[in-house]
C-alpha positions as CSV (number, residue, x, y, z in Angstrom):
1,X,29.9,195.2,130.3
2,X,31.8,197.1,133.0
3,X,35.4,198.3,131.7
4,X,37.7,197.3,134.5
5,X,41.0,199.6,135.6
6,X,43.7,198.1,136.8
7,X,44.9,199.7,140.5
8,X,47.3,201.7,138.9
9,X,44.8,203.2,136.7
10,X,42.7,203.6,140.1
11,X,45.7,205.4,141.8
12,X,46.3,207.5,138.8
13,X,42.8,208.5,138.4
14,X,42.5,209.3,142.2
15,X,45.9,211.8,142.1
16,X,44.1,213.3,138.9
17,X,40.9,213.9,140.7
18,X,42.7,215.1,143.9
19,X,44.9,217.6,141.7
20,X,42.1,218.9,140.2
21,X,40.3,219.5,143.2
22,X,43.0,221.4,145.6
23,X,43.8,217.9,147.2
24,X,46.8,216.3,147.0
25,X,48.0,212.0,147.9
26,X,51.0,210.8,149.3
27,X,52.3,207.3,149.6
28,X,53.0,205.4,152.8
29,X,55.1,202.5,152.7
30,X,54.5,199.9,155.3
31,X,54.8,196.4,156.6
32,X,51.4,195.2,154.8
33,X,52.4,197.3,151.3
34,X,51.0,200.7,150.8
35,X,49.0,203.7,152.8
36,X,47.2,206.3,150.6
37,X,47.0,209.6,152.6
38,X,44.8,212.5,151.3
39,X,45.6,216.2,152.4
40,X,43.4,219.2,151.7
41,X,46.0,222.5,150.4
42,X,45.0,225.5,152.9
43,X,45.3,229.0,151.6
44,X,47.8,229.7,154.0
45,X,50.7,226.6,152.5
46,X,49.7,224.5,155.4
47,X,48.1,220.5,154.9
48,X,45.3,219.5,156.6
49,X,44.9,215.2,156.2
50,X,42.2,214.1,155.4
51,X,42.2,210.7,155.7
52,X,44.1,207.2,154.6
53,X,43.1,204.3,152.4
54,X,45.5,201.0,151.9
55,X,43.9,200.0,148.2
56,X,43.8,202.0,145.0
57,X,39.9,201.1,144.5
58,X,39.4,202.8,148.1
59,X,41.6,205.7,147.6
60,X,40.0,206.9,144.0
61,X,36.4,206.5,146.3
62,X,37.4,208.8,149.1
63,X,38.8,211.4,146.9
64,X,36.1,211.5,145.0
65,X,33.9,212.4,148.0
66,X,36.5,213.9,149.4
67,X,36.3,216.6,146.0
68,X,32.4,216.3,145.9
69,X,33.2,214.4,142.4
70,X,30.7,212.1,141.3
């Protein structure tokens, strides 16, 4: 039986990952709830974004392709 993780546990997971990887998530408020963006550290300080999920489960997905993390 699958283990299921709560979308806290997702988000968590996700920032690990990112961290881990030279990526990095911020958090978005808006109307709806909450945007996930994912940004890419360049070697010169800069940010490059690399893209935004709104849920936890779609978040830890992208990063994890995002960080070629299977």
């Amino acid at each position: 039986m699958a283990r299921i993780h709560t979308p806290r546990q997702q988000f968590k997971e996700a920032c690990q990952i990112a961290r881990e990887h030279g990526l990095f998530v911020a958090e978005r408020p808006t109307a709806k709830g909450t945007d996930y963006v994912v940004y890419r550290r360049l070697p010169d300080g800069r940010a490059a974004r690399l893209g935004k999920r709104s849920t936890p489960e779609a978040l830890r997905r992208f990063v994890s392709r995002c960080a070629n993390f299977h």
